[in-house]
PDB file of N, CA, C and O in Angstrom:
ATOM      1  N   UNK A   1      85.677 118.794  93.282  1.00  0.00           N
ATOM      2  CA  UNK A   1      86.392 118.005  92.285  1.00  0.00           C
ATOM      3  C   UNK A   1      87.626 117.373  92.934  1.00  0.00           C
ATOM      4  O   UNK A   1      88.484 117.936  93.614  1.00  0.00           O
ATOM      5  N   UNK A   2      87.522 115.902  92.532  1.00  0.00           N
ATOM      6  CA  UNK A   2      88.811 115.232  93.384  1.00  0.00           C
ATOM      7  C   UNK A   2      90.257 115.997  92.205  1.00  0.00           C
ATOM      8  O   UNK A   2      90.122 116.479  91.081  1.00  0.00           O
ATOM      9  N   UNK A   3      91.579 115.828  93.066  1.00  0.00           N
ATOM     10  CA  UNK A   3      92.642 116.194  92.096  1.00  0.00           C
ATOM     11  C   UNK A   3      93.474 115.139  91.653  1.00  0.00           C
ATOM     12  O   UNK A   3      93.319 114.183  92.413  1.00  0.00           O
ATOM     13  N   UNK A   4      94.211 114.917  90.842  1.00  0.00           N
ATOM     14  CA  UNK A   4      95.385 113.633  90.446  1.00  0.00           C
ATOM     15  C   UNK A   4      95.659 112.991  91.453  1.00  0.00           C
ATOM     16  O   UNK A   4      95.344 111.846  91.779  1.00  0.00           O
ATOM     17  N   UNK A   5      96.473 114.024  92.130  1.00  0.00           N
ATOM     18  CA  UNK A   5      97.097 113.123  93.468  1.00  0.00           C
ATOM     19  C   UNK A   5      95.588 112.658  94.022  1.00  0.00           C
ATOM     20  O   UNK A   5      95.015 111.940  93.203  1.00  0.00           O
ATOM     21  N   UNK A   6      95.126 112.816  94.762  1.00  0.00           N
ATOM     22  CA  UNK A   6      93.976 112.442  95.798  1.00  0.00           C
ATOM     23  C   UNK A   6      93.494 110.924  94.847  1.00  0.00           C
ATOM     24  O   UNK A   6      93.618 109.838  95.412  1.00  0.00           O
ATOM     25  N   UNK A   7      92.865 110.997  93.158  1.00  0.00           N
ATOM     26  CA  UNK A   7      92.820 110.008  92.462  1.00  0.00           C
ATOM     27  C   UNK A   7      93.956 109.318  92.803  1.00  0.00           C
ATOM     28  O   UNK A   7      93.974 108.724  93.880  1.00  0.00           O
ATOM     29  N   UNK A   8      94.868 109.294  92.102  1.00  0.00           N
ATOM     30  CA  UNK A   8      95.741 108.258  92.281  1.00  0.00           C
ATOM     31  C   UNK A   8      95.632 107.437  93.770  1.00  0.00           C
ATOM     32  O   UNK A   8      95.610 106.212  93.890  1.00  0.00           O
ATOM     33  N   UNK A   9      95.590 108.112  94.514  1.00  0.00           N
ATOM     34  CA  UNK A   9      96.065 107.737  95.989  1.00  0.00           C
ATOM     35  C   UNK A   9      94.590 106.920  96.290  1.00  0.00           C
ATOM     36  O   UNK A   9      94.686 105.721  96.549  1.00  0.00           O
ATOM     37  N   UNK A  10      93.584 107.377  96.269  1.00  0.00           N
ATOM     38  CA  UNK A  10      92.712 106.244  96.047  1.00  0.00           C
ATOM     39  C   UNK A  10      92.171 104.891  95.443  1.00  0.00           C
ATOM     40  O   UNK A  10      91.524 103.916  95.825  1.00  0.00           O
ATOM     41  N   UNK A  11      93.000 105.516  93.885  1.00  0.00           N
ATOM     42  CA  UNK A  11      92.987 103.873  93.087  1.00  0.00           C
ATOM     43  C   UNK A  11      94.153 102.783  93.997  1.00  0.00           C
ATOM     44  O   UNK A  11      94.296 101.562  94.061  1.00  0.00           O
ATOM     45  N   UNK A  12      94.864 104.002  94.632  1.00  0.00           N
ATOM     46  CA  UNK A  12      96.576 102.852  95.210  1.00  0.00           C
ATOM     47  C   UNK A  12      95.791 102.135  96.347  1.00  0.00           C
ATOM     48  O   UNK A  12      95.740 100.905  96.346  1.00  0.00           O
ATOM     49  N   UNK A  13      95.050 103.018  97.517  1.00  0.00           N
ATOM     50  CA  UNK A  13      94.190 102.358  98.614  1.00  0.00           C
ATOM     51  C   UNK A  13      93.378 101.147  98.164  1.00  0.00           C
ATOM     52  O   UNK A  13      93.577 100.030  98.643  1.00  0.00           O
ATOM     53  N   UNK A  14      92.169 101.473  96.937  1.00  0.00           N
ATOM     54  CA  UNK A  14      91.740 100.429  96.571  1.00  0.00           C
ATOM     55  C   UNK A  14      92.295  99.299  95.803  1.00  0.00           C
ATOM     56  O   UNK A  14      91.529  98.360  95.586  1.00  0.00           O
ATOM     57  N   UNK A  15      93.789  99.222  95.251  1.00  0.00           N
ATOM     58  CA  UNK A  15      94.527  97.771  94.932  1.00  0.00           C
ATOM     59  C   UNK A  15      94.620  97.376  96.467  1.00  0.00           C
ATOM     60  O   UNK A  15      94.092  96.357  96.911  1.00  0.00           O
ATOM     61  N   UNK A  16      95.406  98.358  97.303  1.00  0.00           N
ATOM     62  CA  UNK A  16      95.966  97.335  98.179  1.00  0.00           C
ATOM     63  C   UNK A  16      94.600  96.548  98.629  1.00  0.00           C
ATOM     64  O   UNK A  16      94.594  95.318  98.590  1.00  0.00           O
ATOM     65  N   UNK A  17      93.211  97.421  99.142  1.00  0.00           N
ATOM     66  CA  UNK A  17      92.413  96.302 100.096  1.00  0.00           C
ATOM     67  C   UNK A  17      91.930  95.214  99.075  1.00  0.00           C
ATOM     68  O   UNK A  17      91.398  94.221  99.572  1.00  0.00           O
ATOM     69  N   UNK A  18      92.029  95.265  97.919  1.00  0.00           N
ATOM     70  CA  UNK A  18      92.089  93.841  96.682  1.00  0.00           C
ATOM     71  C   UNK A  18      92.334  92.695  97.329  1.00  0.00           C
ATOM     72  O   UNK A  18      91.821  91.632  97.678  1.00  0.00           O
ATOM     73  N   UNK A  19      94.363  93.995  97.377  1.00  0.00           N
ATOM     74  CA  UNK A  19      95.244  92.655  97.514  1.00  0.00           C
ATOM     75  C   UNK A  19      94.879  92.095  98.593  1.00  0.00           C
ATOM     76  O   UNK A  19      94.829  90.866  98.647  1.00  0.00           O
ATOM     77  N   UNK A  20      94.522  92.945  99.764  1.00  0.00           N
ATOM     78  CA  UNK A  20      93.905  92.343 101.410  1.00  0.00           C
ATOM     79  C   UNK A  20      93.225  91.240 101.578  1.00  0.00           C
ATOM     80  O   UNK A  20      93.452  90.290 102.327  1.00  0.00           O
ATOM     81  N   UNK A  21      91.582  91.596 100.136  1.00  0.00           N
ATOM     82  CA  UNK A  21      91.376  90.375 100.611  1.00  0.00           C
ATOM     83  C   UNK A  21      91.670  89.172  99.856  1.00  0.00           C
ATOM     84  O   UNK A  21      91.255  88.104 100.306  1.00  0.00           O
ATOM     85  N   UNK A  22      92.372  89.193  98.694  1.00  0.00           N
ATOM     86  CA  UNK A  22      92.894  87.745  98.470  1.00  0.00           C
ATOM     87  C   UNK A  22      93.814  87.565  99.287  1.00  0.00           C
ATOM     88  O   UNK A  22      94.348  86.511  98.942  1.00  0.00           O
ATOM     89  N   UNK A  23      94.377  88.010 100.266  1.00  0.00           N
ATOM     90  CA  UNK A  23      95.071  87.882 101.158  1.00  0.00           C
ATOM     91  C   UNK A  23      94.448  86.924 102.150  1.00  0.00           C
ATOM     92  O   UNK A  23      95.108  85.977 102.577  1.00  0.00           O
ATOM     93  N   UNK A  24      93.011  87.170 102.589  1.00  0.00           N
ATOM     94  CA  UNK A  24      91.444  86.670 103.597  1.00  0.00           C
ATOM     95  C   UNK A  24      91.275  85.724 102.936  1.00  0.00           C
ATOM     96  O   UNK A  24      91.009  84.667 103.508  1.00  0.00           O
ATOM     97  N   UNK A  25      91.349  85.760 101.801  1.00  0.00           N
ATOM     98  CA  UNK A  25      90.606  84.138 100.757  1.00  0.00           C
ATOM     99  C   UNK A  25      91.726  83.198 100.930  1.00  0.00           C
ATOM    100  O   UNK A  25      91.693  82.002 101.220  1.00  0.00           O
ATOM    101  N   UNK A  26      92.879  84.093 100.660  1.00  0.00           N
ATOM    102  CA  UNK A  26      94.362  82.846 100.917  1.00  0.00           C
ATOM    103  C   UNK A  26      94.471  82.290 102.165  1.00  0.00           C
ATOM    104  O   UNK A  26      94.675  81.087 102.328  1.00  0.00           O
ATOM    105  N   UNK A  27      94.353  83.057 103.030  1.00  0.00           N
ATOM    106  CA  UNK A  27      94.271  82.019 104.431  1.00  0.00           C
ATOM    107  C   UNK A  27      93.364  81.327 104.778  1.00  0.00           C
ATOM    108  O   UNK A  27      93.648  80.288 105.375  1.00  0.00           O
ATOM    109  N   UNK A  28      91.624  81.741 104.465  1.00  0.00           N
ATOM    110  CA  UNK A  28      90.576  80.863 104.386  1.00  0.00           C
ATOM    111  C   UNK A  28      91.133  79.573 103.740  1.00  0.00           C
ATOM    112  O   UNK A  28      90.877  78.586 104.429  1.00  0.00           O
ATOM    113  N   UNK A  29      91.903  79.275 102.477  1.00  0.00           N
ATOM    114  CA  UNK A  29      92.114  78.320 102.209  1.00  0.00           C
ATOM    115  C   UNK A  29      92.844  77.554 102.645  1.00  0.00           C
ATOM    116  O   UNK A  29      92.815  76.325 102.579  1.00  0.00           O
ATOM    117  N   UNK A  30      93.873  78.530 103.340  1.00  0.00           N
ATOM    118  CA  UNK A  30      95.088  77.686 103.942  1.00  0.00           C
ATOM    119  C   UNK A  30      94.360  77.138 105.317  1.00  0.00           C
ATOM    120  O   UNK A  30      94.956  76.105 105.621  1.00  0.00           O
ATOM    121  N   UNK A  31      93.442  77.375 106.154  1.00  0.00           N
ATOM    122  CA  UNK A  31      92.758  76.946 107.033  1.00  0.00           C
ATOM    123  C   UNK A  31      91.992  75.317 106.609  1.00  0.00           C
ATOM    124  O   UNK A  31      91.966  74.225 107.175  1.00  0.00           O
ATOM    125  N   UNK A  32      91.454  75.830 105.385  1.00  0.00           N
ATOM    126  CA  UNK A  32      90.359  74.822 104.598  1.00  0.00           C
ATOM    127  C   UNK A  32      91.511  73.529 104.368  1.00  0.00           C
ATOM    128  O   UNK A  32      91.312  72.397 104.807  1.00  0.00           O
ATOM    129  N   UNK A  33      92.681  73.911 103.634  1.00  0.00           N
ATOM    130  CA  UNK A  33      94.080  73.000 103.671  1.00  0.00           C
ATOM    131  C   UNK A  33      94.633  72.575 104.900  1.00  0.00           C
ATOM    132  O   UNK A  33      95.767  72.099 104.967  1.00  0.00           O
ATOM    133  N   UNK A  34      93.768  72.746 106.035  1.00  0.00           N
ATOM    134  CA  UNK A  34      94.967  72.261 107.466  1.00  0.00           C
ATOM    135  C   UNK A  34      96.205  72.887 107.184  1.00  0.00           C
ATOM    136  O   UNK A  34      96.957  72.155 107.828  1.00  0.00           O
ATOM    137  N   UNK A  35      96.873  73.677 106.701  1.00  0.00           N
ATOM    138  CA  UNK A  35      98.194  74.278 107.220  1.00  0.00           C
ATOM    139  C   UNK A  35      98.842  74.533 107.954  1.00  0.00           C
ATOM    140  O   UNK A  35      98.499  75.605 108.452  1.00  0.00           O
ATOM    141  N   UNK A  36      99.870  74.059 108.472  1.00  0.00           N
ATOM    142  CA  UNK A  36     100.762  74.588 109.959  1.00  0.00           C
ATOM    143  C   UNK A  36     100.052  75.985 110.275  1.00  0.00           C
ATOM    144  O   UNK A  36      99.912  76.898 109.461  1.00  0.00           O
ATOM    145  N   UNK A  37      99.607  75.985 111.679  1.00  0.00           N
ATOM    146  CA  UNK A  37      99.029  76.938 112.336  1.00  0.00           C
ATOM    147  C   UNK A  37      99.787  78.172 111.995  1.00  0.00           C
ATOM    148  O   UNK A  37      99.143  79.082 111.472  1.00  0.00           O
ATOM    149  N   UNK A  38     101.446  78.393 112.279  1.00  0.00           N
ATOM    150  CA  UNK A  38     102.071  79.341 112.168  1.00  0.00           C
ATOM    151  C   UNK A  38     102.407  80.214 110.640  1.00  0.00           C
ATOM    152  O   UNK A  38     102.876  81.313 110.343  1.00  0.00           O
ATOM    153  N   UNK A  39     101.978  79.271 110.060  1.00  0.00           N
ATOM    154  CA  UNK A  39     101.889  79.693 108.248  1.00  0.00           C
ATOM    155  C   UNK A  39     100.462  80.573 108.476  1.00  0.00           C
ATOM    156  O   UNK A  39     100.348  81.798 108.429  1.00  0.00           O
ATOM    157  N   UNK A  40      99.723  79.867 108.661  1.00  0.00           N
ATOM    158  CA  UNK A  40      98.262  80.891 108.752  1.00  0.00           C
ATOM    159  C   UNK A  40      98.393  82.011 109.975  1.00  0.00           C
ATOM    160  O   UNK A  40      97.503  82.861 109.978  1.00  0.00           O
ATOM    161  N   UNK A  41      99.309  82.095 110.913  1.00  0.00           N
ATOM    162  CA  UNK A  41      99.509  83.023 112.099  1.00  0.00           C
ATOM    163  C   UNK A  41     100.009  84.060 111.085  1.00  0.00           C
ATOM    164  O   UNK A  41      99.552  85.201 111.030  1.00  0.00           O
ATOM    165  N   UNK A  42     100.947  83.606 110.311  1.00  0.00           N
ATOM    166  CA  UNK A  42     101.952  84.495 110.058  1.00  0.00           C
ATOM    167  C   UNK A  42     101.339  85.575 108.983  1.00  0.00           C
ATOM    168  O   UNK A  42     101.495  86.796 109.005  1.00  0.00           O
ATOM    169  N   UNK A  43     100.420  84.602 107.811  1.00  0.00           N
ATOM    170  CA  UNK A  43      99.960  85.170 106.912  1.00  0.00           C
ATOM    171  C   UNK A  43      98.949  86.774 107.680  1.00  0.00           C
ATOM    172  O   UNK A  43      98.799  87.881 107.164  1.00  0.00           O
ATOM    173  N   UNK A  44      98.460  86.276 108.973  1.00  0.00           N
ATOM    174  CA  UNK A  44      97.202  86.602 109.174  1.00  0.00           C
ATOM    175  C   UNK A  44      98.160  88.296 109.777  1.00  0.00           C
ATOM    176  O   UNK A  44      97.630  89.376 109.517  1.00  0.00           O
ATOM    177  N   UNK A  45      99.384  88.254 110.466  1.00  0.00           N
ATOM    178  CA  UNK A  45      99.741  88.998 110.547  1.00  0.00           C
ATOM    179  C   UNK A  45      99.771  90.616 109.636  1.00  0.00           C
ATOM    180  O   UNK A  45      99.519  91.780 109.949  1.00  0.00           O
ATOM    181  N   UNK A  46     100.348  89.723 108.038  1.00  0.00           N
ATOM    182  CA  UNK A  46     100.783  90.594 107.145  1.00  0.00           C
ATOM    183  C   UNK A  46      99.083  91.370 106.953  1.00  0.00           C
ATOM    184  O   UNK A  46      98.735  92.531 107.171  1.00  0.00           O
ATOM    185  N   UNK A  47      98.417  90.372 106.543  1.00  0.00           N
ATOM    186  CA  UNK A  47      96.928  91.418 106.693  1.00  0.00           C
ATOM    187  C   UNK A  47      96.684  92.266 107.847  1.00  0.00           C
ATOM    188  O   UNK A  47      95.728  92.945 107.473  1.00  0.00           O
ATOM    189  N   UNK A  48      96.939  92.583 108.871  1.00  0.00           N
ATOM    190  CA  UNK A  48      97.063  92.964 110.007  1.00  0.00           C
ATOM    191  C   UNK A  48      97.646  94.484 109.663  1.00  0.00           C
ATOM    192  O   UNK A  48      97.142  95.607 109.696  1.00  0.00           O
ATOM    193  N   UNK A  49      98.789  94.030 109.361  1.00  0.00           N
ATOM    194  CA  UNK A  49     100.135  94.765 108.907  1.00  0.00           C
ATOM    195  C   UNK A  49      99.582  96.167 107.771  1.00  0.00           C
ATOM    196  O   UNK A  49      99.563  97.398 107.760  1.00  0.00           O
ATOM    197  N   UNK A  50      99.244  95.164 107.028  1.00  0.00           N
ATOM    198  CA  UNK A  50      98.442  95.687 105.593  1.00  0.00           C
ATOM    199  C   UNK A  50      96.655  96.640 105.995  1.00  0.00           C
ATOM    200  O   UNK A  50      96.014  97.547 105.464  1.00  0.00           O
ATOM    201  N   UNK A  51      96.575  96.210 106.578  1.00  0.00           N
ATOM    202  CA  UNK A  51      94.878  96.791 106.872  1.00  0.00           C
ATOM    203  C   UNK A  51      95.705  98.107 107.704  1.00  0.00           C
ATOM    204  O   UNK A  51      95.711  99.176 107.095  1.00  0.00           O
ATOM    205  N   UNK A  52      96.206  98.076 108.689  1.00  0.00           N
ATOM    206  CA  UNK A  52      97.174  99.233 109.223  1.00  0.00           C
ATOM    207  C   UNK A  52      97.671 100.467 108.311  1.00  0.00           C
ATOM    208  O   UNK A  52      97.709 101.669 108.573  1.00  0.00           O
ATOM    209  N   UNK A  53      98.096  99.644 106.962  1.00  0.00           N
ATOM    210  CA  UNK A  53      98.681 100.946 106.277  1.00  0.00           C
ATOM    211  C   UNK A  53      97.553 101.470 105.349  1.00  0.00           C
ATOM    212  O   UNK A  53      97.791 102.552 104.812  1.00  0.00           O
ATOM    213  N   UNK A  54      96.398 100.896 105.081  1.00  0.00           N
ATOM    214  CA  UNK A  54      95.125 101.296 104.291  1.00  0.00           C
ATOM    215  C   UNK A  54      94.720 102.588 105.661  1.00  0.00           C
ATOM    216  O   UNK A  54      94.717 103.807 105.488  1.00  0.00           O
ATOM    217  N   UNK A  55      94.502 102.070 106.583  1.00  0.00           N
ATOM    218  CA  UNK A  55      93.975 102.811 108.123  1.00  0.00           C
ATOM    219  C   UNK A  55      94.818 104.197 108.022  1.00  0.00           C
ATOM    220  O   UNK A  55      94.182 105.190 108.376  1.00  0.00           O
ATOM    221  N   UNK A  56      96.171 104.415 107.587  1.00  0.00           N
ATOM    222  CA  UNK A  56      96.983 105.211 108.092  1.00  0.00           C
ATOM    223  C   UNK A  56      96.608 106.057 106.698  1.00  0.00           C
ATOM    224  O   UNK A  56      96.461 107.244 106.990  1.00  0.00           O
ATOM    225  N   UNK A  57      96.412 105.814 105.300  1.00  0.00           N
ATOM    226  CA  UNK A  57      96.309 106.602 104.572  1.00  0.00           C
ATOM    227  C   UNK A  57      94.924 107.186 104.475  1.00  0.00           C
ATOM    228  O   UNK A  57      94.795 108.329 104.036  1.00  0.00           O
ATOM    229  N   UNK A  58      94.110 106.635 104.771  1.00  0.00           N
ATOM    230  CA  UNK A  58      92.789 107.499 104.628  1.00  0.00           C
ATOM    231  C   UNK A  58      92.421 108.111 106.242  1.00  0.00           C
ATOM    232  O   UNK A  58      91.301 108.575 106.454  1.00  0.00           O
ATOM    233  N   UNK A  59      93.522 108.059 107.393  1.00  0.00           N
ATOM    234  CA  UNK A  59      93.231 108.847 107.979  1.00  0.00           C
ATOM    235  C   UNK A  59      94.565 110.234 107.437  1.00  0.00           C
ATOM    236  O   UNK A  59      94.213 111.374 107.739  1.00  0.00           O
ATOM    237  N   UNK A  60      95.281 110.172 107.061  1.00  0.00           N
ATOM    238  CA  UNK A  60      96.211 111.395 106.169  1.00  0.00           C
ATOM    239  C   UNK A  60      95.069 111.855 105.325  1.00  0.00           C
ATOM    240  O   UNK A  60      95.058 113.083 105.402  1.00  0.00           O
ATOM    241  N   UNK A  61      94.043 111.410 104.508  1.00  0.00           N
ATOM    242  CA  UNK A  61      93.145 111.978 103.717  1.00  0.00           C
ATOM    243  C   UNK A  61      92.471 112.396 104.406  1.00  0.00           C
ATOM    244  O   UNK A  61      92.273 113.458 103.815  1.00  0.00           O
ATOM    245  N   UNK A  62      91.731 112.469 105.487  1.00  0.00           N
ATOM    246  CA  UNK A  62      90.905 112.820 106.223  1.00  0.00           C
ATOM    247  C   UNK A  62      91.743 113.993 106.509  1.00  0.00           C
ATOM    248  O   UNK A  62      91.889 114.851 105.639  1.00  0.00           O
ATOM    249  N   UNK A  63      92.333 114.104 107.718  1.00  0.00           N
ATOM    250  CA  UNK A  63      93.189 115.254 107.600  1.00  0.00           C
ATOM    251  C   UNK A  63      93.129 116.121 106.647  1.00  0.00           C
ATOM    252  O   UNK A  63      92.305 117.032 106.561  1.00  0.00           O
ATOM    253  N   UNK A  64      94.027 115.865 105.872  1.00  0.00           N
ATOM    254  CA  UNK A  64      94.311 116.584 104.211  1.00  0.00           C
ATOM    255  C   UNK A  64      93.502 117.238 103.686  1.00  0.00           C
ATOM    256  O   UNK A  64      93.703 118.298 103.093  1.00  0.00           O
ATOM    257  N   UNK A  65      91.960 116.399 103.918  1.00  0.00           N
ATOM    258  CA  UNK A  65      90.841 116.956 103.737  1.00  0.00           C
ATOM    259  C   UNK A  65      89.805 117.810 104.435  1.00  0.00           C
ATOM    260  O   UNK A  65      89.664 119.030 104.361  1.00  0.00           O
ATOM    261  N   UNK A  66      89.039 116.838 105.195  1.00  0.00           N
ATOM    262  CA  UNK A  66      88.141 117.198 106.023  1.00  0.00           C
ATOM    263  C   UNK A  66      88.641 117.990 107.438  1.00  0.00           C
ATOM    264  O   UNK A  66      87.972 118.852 108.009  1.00  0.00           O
ATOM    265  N   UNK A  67      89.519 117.667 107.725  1.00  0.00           N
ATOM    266  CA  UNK A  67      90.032 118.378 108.704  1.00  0.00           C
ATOM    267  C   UNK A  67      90.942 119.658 108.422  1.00  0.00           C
ATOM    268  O   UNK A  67      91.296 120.529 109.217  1.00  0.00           O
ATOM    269  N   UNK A  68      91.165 119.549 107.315  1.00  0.00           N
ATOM    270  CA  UNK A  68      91.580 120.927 106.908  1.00  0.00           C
ATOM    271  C   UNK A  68      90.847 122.070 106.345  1.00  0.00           C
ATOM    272  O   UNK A  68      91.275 123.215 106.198  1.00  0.00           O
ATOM    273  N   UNK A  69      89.664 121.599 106.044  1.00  0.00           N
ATOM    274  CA  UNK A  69      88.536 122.481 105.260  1.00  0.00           C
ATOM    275  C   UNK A  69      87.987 122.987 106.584  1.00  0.00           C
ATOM    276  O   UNK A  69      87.781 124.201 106.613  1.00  0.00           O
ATOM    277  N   UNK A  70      87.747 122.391 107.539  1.00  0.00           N
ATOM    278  CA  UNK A  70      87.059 122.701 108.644  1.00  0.00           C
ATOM    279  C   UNK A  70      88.023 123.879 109.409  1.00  0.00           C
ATOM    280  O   UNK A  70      87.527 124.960 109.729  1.00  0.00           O
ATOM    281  N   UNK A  71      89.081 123.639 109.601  1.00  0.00           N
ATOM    282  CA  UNK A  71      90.222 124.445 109.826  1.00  0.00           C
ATOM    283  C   UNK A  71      90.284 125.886 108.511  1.00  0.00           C
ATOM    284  O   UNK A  71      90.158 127.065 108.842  1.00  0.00           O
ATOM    285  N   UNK A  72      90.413 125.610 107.646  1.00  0.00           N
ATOM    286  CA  UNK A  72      90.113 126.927 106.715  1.00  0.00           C
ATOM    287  C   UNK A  72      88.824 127.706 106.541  1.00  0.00           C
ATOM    288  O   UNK A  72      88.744 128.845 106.081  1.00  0.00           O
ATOM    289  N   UNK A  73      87.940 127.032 106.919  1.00  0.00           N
ATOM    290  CA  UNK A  73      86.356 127.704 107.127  1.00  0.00           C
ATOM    291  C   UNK A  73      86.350 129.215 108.155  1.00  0.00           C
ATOM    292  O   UNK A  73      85.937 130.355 107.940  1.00  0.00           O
ATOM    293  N   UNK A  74      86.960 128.620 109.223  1.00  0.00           N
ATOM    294  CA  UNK A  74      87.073 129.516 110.008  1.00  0.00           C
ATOM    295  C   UNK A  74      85.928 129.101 111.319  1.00  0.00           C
ATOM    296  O   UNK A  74      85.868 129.661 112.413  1.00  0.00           O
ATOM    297  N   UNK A  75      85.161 128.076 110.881  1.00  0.00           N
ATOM    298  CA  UNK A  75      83.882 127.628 111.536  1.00  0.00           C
ATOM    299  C   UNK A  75      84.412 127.016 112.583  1.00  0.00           C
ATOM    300  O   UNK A  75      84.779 125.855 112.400  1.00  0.00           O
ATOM    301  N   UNK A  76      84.585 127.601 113.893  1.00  0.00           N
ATOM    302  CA  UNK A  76      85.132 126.709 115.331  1.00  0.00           C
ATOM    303  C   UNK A  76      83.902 125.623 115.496  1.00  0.00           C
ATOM    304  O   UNK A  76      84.448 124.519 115.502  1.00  0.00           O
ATOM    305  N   UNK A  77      82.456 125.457 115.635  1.00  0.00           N
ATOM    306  CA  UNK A  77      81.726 124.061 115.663  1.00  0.00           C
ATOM    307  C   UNK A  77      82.103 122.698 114.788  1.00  0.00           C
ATOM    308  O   UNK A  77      82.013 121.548 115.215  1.00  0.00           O
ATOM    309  N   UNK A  78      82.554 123.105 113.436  1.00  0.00           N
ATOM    310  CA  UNK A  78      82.646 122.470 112.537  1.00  0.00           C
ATOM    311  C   UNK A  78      84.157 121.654 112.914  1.00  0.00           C
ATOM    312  O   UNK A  78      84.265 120.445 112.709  1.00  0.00           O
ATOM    313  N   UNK A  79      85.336 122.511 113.511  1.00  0.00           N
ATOM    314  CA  UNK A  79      86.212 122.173 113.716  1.00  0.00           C
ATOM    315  C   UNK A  79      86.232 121.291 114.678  1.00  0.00           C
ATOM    316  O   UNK A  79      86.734 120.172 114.570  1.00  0.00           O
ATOM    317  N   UNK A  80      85.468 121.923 116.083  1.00  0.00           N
ATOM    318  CA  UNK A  80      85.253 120.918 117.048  1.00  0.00           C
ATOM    319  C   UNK A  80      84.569 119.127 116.813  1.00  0.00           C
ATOM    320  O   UNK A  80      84.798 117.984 117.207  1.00  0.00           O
ATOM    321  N   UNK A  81      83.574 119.916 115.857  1.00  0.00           N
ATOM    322  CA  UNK A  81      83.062 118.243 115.489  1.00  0.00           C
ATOM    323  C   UNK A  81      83.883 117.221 114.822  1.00  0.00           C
ATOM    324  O   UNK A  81      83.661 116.016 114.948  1.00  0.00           O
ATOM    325  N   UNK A  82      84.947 117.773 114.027  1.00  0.00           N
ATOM    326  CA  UNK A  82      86.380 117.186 113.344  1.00  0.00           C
ATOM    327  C   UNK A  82      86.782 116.803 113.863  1.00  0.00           C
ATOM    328  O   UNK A  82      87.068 115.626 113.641  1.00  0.00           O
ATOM    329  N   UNK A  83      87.214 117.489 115.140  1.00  0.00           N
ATOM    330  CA  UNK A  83      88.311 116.911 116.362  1.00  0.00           C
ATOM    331  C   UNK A  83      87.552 115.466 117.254  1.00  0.00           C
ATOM    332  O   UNK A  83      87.957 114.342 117.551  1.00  0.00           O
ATOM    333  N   UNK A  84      86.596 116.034 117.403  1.00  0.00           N
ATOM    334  CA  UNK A  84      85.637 115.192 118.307  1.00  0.00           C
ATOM    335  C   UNK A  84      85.367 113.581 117.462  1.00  0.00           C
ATOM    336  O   UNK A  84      85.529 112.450 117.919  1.00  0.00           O
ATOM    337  N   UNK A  85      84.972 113.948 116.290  1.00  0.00           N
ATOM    338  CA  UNK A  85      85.397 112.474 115.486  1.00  0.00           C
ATOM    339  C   UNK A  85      86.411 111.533 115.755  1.00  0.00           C
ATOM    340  O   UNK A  85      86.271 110.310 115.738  1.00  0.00           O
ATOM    341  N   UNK A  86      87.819 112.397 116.098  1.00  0.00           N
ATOM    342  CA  UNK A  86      88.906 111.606 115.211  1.00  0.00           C
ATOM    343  C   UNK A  86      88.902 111.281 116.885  1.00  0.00           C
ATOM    344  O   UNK A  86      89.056 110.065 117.005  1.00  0.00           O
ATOM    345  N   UNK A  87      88.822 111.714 117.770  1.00  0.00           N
ATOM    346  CA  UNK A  87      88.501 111.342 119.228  1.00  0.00           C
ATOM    347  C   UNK A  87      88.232 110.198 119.724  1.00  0.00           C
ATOM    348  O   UNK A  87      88.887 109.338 120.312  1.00  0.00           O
ATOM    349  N   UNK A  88      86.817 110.353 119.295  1.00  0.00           N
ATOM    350  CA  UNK A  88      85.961 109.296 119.370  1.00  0.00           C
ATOM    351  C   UNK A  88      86.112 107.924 118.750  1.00  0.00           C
ATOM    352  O   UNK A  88      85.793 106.780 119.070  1.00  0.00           O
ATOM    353  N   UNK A  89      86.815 108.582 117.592  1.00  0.00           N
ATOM    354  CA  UNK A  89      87.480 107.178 116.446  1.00  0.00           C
ATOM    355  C   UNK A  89      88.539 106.520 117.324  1.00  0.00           C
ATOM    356  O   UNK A  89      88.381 105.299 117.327  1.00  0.00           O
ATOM    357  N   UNK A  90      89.488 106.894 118.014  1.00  0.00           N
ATOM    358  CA  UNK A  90      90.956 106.690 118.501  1.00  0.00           C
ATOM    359  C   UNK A  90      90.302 106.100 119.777  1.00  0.00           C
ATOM    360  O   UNK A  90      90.877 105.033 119.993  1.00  0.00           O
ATOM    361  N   UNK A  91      89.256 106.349 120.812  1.00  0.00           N
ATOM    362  CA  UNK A  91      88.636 106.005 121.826  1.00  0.00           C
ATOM    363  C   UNK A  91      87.835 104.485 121.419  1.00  0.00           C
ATOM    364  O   UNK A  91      87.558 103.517 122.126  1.00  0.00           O
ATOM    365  N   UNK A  92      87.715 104.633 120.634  1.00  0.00           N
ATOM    366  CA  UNK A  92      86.700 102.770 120.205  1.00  0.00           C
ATOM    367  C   UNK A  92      87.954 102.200 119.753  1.00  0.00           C
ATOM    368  O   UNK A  92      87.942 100.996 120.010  1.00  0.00           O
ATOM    369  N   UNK A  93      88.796 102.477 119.312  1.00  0.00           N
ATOM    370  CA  UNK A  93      89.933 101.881 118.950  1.00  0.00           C
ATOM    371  C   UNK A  93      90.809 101.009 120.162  1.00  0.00           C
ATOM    372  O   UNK A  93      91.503 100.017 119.942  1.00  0.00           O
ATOM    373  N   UNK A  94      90.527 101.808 121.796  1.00  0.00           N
ATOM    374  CA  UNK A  94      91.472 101.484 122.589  1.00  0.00           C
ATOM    375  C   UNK A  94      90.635 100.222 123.431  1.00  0.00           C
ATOM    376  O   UNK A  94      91.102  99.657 124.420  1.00  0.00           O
ATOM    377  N   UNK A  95      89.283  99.909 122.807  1.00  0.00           N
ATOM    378  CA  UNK A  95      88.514  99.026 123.543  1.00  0.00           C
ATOM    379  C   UNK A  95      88.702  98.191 123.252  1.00  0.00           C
ATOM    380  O   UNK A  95      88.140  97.220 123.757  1.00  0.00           O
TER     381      UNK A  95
END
């Protein structure tokens, strides 16, 4: 069973990537409008910016979660495969 907090914090994740992508549609247009390059640089940033802090909270949930259940199990494979994820996640990241 999810709890309040964890709800909440998911309905908050799913406004922001909303707001993200009318954020993607707003610069598609501003592209479609010829707009000073640096207006669309800049915009493209804040999504950047913004996709970063969606990234940072559902890896705190992950944690919070999955990596903590695995850690309270007592199950060292289960843990290793946790670790080995977030590894592997952070390793495709640096390519």
């Amino acid at each position: 069973m999810v709890d309040q907090t964890t709800a909440t914090t998911d309905k908050a994740t799913v406004n922001r990537l909303n707001r993200i992508a009318g954020q993607v549609q707003g610069v598609a247009r501003m592209i479609e409008n010829d707009r000073y390059c640096i207006e669309v640089l800049t915009q493209l940033q804040a999504i950047k910016s913004a996709l970063a802090k969606v990234e940072t909270q559902v890896l705190k949930r992950h944690a919070d979660s999955c990596v903590a259940s695995a850690i309270a199990s007592g199950d060292e494979e289960e843990q290793r495969v946790k670790f080995a994820e977030l590894v592997d996640l952070f390793e495709k990241a640096r390519k």
